[in-house]
SERO-4910 file (N, C-alpha, C, O; in steps of 0.05 Angstrom, whole numbers):
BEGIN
 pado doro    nc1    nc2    nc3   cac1   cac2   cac3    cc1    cc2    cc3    oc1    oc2    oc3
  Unk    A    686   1705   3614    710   1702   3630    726   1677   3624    741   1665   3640
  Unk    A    723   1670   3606    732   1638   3593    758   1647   3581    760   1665   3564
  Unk    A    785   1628   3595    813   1626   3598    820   1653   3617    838   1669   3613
  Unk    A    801   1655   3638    817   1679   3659    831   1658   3679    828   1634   3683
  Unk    A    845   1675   3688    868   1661   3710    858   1682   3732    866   1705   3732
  Unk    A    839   1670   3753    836   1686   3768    857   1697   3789    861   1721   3794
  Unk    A    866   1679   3798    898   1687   3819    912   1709   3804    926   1721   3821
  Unk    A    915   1719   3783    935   1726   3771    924   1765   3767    937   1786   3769
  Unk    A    895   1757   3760    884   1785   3759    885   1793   3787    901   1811   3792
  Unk    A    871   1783   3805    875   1785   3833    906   1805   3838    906   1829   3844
  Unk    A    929   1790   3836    950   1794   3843    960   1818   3828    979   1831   3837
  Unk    A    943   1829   3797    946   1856   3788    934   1873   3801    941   1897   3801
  Unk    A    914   1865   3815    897   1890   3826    911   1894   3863    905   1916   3873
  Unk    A    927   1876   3879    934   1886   3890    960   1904   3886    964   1924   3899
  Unk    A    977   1895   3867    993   1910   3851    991   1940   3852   1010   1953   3861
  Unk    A    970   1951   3842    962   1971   3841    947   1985   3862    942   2009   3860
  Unk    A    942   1973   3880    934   1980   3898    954   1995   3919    955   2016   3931
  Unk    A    971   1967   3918   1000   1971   3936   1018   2002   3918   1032   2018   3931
  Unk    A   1013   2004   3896   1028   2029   3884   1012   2053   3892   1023   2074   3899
  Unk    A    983   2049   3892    971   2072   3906    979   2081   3935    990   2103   3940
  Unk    A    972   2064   3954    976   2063   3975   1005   2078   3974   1002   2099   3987
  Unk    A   1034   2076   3964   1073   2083   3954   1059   2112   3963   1063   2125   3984
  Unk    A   1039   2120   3937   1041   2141   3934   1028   2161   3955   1038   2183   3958
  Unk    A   1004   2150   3971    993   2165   3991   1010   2169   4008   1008   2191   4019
  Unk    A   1028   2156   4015   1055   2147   4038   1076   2167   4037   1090   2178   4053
  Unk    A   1072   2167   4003   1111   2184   4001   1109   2215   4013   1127   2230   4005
  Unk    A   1087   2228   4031   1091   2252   4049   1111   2238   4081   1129   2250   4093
  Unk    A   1099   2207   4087   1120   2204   4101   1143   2189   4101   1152   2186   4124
  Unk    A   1153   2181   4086   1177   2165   4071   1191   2187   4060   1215   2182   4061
  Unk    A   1186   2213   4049   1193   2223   4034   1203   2249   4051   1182   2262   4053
  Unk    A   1227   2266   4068   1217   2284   4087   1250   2296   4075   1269   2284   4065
  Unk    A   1245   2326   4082   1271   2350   4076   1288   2344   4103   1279   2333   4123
  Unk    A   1316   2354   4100   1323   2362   4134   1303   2387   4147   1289   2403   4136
  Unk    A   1308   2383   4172   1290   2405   4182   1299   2429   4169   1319   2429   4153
  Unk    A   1277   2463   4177   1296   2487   4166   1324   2487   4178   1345   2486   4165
  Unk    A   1322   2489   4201   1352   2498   4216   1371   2486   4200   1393   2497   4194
  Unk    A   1362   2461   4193   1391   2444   4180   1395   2450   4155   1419   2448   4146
  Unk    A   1371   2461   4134   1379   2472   4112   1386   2491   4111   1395   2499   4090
  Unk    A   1383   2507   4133   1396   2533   4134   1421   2530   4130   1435   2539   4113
  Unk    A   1426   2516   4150   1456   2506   4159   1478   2496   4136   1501   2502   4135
  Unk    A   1468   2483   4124   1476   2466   4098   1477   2496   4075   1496   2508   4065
  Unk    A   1461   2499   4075   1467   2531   4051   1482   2542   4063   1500   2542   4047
  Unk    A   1492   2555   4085   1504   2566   4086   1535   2554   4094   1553   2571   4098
  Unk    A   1540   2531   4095   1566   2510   4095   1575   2513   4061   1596   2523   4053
  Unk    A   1551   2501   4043   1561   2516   4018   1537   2524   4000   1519   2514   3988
  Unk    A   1547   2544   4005   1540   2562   3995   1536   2564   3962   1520   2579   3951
  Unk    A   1550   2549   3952   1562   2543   3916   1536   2540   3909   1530   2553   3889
  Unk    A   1517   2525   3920   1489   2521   3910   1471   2540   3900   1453   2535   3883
  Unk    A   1479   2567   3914   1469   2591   3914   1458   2608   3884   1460   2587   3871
  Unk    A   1455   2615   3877   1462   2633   3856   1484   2655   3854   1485   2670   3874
  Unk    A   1502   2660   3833   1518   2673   3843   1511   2697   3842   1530   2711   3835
  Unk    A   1479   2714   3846   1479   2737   3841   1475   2752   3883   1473   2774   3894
  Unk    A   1476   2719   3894   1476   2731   3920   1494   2731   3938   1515   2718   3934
  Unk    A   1492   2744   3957   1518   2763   3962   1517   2734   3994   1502   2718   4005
  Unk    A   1545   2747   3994   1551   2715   4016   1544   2715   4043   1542   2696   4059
  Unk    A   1538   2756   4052   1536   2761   4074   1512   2752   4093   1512   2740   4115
  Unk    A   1482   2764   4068   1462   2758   4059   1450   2721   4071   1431   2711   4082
  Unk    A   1475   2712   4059   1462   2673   4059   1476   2672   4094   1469   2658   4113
  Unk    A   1490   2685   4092   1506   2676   4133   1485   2697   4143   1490   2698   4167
  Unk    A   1468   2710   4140   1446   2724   4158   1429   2710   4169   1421   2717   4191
  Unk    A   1417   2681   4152   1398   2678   4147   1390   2665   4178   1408   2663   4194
  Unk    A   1371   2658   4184   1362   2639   4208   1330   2636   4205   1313   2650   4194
  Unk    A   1329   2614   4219   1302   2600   4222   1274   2611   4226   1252   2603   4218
  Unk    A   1285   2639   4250   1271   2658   4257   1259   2674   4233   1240   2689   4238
  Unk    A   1268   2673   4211   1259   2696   4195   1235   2680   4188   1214   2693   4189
  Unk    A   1232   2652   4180   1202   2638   4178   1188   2632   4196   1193   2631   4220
  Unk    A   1154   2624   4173   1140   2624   4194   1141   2576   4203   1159   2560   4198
  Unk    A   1121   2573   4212   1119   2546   4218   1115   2524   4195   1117   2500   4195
  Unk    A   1104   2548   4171   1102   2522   4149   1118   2517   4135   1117   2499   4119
  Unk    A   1141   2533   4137   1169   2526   4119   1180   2502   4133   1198   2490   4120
  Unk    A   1172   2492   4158   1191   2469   4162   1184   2445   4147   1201   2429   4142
  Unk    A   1165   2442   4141   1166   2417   4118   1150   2417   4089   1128   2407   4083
  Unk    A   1169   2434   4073   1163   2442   4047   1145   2419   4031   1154   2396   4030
  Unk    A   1124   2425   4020   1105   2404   4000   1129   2388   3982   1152   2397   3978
  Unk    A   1116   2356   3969   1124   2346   3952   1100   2344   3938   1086   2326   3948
  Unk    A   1088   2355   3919   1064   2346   3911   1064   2321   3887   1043   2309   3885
  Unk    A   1083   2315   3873   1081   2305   3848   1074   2271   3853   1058   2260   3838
  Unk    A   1085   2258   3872   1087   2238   3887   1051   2231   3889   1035   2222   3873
  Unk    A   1050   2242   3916   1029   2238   3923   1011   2239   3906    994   2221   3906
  Unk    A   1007   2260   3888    983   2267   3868    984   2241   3844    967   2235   3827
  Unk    A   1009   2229   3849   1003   2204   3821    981   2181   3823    972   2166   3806
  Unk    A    975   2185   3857    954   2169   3870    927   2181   3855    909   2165   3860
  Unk    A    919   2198   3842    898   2200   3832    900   2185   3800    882   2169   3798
  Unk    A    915   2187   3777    911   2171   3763    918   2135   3763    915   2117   3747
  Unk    A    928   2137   3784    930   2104   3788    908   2100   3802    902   2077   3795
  Unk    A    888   2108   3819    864   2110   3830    849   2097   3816    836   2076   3819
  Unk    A    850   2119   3793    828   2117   3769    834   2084   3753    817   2067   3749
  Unk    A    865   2081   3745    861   2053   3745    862   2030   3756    866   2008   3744
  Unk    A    858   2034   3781    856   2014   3795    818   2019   3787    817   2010   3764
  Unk    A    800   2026   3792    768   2032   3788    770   2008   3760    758   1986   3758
  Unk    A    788   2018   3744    776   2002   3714    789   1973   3713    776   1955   3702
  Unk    A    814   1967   3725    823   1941   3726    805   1928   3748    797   1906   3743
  Unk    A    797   1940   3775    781   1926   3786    748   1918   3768    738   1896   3770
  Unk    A    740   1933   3758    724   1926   3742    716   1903   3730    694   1891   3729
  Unk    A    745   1896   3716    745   1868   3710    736   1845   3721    723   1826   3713
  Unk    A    751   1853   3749    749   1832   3768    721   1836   3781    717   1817   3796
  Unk    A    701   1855   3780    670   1853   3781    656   1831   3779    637   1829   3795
  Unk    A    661   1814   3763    637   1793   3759    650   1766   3766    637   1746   3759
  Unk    A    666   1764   3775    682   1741   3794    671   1748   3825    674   1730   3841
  Unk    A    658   1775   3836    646   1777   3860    617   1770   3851    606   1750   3859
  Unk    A    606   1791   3834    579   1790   3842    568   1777   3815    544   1779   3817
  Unk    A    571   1769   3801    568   1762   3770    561   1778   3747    558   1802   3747
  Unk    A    559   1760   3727    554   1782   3702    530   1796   3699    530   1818   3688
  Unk    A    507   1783   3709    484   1798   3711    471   1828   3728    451   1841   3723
  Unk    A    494   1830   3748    493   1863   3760    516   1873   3754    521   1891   3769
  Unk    A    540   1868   3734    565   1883   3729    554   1909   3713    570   1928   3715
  Unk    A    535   1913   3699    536   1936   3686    525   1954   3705    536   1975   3709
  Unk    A    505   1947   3717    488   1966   3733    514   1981   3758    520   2004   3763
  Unk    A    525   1952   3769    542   1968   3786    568   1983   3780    576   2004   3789
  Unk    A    577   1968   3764    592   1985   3742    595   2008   3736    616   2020   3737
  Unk    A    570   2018   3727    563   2041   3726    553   2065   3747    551   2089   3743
  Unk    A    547   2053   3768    541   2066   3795    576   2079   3807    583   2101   3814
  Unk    A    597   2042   3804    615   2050   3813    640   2071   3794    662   2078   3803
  Unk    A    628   2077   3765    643   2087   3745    637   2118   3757    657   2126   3769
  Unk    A    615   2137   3758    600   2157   3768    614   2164   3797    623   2187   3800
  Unk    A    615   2155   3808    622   2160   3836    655   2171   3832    665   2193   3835
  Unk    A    668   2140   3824    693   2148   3819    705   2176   3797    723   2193   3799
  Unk    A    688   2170   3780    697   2191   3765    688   2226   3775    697   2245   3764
  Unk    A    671   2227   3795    659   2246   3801    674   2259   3816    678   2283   3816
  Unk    A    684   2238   3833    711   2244   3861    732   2258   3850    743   2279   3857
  Unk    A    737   2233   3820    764   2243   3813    762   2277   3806    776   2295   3816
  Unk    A    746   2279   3791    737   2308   3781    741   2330   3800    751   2352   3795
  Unk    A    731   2318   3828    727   2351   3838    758   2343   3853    776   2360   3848
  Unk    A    763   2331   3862    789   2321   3876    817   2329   3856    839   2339   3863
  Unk    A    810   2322   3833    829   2335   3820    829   2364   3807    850   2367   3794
  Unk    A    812   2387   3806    803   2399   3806    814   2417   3836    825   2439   3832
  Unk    A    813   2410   3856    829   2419   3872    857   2419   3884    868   2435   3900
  Unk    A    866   2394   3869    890   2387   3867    906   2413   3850    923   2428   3860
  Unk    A    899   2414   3828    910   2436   3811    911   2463   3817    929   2479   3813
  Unk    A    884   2467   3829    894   2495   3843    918   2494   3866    940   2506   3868
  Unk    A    908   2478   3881    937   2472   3904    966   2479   3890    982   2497   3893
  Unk    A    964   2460   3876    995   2464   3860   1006   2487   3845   1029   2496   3847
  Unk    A    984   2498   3827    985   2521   3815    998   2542   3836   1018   2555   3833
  Unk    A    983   2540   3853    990   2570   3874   1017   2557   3888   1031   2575   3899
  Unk    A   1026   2532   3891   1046   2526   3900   1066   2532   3878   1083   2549   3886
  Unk    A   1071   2525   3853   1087   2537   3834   1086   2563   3827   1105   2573   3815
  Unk    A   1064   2578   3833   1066   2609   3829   1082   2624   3849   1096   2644   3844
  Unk    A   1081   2610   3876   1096   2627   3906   1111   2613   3905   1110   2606   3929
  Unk    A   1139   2591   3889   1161   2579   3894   1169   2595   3858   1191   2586   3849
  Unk    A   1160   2607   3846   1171   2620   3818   1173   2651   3827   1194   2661   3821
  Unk    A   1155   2667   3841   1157   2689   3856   1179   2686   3868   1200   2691   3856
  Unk    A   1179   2675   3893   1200   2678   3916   1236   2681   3899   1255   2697   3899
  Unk    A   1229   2652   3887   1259   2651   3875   1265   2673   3849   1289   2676   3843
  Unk    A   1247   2687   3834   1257   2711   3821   1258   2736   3838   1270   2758   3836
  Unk    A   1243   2727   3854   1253   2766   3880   1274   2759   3897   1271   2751   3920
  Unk    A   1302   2763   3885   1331   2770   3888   1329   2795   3900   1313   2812   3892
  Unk    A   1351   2799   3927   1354   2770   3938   1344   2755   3962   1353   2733   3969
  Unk    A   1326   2766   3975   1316   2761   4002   1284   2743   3988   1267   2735   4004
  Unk    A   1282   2740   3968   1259   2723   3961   1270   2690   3953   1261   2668   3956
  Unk    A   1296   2701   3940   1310   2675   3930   1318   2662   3948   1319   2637   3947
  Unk    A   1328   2677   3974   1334   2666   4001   1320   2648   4009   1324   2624   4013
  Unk    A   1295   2667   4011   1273   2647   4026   1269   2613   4017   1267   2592   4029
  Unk    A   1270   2624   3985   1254   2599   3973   1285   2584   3976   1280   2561   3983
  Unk    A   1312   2585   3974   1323   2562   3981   1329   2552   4003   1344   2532   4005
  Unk    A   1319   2565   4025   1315   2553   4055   1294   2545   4051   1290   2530   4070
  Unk    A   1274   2543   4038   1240   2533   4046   1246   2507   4023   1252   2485   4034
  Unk    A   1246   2508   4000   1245   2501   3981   1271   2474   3963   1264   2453   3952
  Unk    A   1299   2487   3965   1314   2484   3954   1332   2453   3966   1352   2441   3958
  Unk    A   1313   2448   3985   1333   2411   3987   1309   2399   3983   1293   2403   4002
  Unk    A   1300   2383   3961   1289   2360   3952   1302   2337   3957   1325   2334   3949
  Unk    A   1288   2318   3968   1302   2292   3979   1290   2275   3950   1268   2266   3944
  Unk    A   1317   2276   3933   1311   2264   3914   1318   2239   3907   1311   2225   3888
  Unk    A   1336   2234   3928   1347   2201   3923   1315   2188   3936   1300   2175   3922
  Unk    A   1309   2195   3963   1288   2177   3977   1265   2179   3951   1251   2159   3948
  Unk    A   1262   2202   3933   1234   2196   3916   1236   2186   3895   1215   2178   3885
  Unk    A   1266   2182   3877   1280   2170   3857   1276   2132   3868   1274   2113   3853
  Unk    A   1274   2131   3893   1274   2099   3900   1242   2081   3903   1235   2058   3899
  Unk    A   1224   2117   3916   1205   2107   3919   1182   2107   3893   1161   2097   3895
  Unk    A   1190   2120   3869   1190   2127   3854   1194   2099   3836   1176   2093   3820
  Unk    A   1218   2083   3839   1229   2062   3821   1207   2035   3838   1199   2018   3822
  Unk    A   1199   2032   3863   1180   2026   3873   1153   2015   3852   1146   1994   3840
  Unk    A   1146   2034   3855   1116   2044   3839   1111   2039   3813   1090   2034   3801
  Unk    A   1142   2043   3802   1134   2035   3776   1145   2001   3767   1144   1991   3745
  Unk    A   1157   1988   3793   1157   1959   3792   1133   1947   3791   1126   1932   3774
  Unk    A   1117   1956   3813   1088   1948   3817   1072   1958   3790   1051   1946   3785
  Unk    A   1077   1969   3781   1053   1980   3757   1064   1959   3731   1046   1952   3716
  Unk    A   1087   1949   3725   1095   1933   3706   1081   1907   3722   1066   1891   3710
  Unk    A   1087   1903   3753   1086   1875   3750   1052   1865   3751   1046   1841   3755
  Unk    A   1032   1890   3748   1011   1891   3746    996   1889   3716    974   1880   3710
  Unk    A   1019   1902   3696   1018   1901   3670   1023   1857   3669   1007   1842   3658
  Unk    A   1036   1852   3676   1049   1829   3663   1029   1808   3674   1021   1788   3663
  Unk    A   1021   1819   3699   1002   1787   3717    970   1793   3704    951   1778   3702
  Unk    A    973   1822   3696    937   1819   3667    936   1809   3643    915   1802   3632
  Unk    A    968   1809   3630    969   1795   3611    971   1762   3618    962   1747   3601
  Unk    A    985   1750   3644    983   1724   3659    947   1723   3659    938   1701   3650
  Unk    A    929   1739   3667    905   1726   3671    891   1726   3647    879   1705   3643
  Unk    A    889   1743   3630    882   1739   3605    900   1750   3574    904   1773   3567
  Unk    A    905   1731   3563    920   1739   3545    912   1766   3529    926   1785   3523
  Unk    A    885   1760   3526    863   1781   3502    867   1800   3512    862   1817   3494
  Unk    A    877   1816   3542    874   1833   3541    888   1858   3532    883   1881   3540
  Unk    A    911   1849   3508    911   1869   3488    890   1874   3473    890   1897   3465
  Unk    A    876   1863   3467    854   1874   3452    841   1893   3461    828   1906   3445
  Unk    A    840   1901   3492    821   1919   3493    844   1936   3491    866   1930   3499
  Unk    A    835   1960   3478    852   1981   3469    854   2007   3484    872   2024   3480
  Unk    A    832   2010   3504    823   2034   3522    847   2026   3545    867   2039   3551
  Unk    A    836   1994   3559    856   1991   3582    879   1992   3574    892   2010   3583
  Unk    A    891   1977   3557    921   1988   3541    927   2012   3542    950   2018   3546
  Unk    A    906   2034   3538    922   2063   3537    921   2073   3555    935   2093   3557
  Unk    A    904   2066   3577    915   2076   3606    930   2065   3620    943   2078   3636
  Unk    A    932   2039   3617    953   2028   3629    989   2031   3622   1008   2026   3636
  Unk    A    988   2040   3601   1003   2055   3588   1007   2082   3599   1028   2088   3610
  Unk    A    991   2097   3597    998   2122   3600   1006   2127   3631   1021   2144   3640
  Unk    A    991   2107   3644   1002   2113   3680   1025   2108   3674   1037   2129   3676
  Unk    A   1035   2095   3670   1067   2087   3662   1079   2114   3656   1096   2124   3671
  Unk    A   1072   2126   3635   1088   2151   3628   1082   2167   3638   1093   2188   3630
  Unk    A   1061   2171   3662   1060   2185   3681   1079   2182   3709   1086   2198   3726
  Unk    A   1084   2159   3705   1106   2155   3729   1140   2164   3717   1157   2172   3733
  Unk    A   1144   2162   3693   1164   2157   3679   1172   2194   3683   1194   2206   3686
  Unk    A   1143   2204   3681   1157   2241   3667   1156   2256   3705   1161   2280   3709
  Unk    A   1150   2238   3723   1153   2249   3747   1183   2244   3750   1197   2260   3761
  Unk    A   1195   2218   3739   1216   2208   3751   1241   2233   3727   1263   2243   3734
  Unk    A   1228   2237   3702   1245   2249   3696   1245   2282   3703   1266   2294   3701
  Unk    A   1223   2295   3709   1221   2315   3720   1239   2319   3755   1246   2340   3765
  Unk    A   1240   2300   3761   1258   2301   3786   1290   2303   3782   1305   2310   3799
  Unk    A   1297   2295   3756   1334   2294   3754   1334   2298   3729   1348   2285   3714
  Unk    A   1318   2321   3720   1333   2338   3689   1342   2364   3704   1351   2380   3687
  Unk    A   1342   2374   3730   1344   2409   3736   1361   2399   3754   1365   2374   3757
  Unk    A   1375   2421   3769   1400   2425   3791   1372   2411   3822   1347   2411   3820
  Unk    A   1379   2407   3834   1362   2402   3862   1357   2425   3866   1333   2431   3864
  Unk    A   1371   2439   3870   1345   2474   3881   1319   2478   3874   1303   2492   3887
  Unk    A   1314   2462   3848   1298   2465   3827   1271   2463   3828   1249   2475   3826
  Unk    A   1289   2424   3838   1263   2397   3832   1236   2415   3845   1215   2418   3832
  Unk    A   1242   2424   3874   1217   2436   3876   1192   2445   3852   1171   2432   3849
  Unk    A   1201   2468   3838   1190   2471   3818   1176   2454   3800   1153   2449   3796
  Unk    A   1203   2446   3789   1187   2410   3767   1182   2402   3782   1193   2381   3775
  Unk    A   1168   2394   3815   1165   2368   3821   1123   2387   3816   1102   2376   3810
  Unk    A   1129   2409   3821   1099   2426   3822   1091   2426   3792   1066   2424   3789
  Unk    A   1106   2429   3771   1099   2421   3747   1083   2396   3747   1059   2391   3744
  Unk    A   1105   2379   3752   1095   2346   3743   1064   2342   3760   1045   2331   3750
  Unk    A   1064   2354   3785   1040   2349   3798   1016   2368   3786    993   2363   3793
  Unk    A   1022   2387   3767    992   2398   3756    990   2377   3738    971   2361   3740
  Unk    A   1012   2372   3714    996   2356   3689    983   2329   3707    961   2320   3702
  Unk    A   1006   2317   3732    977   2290   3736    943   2294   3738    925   2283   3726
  Unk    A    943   2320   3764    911   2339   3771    899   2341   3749    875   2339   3749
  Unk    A    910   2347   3729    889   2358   3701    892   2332   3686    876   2334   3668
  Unk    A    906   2308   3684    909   2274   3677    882   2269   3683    863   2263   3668
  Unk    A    884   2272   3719    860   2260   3726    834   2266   3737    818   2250   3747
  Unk    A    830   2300   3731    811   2313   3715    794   2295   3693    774   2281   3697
  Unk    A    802   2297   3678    803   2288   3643    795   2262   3656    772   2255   3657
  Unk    A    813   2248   3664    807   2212   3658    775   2210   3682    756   2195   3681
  Unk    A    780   2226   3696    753   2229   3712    729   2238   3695    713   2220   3690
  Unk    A    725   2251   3690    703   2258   3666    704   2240   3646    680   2233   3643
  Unk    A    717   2230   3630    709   2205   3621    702   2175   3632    694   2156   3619
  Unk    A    707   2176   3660    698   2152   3665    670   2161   3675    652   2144   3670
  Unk    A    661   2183   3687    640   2188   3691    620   2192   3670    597   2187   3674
  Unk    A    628   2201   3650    608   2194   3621    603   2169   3621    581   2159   3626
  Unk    A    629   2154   3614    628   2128   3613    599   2118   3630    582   2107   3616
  Unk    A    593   2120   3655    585   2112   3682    550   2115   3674    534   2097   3675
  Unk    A    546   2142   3667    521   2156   3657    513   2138   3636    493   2124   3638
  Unk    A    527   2139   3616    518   2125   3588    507   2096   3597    484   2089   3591
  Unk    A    531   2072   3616    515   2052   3627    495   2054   3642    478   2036   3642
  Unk    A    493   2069   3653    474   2064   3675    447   2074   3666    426   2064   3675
  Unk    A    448   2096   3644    427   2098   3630    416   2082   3615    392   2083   3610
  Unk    A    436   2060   3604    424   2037   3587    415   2020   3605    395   2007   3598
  Unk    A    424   2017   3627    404   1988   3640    375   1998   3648    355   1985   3644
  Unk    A    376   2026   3662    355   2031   3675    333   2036   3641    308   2035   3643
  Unk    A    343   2040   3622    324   2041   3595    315   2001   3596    292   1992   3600
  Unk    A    332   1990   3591    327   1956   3590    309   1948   3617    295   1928   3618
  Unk    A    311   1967   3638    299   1955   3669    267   1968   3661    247   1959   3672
  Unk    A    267   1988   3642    232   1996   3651    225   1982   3617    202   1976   3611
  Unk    A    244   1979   3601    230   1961   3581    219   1921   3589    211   1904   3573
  Unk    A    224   1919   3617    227   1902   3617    247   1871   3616    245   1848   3623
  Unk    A    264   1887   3604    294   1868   3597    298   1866   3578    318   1854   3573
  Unk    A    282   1876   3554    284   1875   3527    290   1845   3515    278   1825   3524
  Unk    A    314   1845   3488    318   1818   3481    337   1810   3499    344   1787   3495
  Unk    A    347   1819   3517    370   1807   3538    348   1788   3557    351   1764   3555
  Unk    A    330   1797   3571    317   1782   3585    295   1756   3570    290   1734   3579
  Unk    A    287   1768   3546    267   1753   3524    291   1728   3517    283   1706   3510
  Unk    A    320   1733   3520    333   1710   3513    340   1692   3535    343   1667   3533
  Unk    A    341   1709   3560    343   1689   3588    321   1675   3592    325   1655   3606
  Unk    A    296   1679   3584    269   1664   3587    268   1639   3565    259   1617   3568
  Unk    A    283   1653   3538    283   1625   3526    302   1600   3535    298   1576   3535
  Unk    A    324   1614   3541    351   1597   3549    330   1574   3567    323   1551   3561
  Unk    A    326   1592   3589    306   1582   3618    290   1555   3605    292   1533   3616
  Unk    A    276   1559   3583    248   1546   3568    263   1522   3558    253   1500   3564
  Unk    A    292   1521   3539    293   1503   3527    301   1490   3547    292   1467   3548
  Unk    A    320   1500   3574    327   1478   3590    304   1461   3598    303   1436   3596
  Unk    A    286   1478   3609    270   1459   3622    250   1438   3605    235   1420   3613
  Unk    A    255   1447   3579    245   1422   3562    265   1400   3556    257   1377   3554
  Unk    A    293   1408   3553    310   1383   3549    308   1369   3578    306   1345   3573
  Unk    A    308   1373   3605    310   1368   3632    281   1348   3631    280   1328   3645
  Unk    A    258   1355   3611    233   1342   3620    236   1317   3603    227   1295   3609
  Unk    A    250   1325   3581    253   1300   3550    272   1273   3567    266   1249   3567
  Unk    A    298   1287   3584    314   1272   3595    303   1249   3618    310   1226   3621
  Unk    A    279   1266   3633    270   1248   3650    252   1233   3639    249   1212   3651
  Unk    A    237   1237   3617    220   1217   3601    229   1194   3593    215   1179   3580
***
């Protein structure tokens, strides 16, 4: 840990923390008008519509025809970015492991805490993807069954509050740079490691293709891409979950091999270290 700046890692890891937390949040920061009001609003204008529907059709419509879960349509893409920033928050805290407990239990716990996390992420994201899947399957149905399906889905569906997720969105990815910049403040080297570089990286362009998945389509849309962008994160952090849980296995298998060998040359060298001190310590007092 020689030339770390401890304040500085510190201040990346709440960084990230605080971007996790954006993201658990943005179901309530992030909210549609009620139905009534999008009713209301579609049918004020109507231009939004497709023009294969008929105008009588969109002035029919009312609140009554749904049931209770259309009033506050899913954002999934948001929220779900909390799983691969999760995952690096696990590996940047990592670092900061042996500034708590020291270098001598970082692998063991390390690896206890790599397994767990990655195990979570797995099944957690794993369910994440089905969620969304079936959410982009019944918002791609509804809106091709013209016209009382297309209805539905742009009363349920079709107002994305995209300015509030475009902000909270620009949020998240402040904190993720200024998390990038205060790890390079605590240790320069850590370009060298090449693994945290590419995730730390890639959360980035995981934030970057939510933000552009939200303002490449008409707003009716975003719904859709916002259910896109939320499978590729689920299956992101699938994947980055199973490798940290390998990761987790492989350490933890090596210590507990070094713990019934005895300590091998890691411990055979702490006994010498131990030996020469206490002979220079005995030469000194002589």
């Amino acid at each position: 840990m020689d030339g770390l700046r401890r304040w500085a890692l510190w201040v990346a890891v709440a960084a990230i923390v605080l971007a996790v937390f954006a993201c658990i949040g943005a179901g309530f920061l992030i909210s549609p008008p009620s139905l009534e009001d999008r009713i209301l609003l579609l049918q004020q204008d109507p231009s939004a519509a497709p023009g294969e529907l008929d105008q009588d059709d969109i002035a029919d419509l009312s609140a009554d025809d749904f049931g209770e879960s259309a009033d506050d349509p899913p954002g999934l893409a948001i929220p779900y970015l909390a799983l691969p920033l999760g995952l690096l928050l696990i590996i940047v805290a990592l670092m900061a492991l042996p500034l708590i407990i020291g270098n001598r239990r970082v692998p063991l716990v390390g690896g206890i805490v790599s397994i767990v996390g990655g195990l979570a992420a797995m099944i957690g994201g794993i369910v994440m993807t089905i969620v969304a899947i079936a959410a982009l399957l019944t918002m791609v149905s509804l809106f091709l069954a013209a016209p009382w399906g297309t209805l539905a889905y742009l009363a349920i569906f079709g107002f994305f509050d995209v300015g509030t997720s475009a902000a909270l969105l620009g949020i998240i990815l402040v904190l993720q740079l200024a998390a990038i910049v205060f790890l390079l403040v605590a240790q320069q080297r850590i370009l060298g490691n090449k693994r945290l570089v590419f995730w730390l990286l890639l959360s980035l362009l995981l934030t970057l293709l939510t933000m552009l998945l939200h303002s490449i389509v008409p707003v009716i849309l975003v719904s859709i891409t916002d259910a896109v962008g939320a499978i590729i994160l689920a299956v992101v952090g699938v994947v980055w979950g199973l490798l940290l849980l390998v990761g987790g296995v492989i350490s933890l298998v090596k210590q507990l091999s070094l713990g019934r060998q005895g300590g091998g040359p890691l411990r055979e060298r702490e006994a010498a270290d131990t030996t020469v001190g206490s002979v220079g310590a005995t030469a000194r007092a002589g």
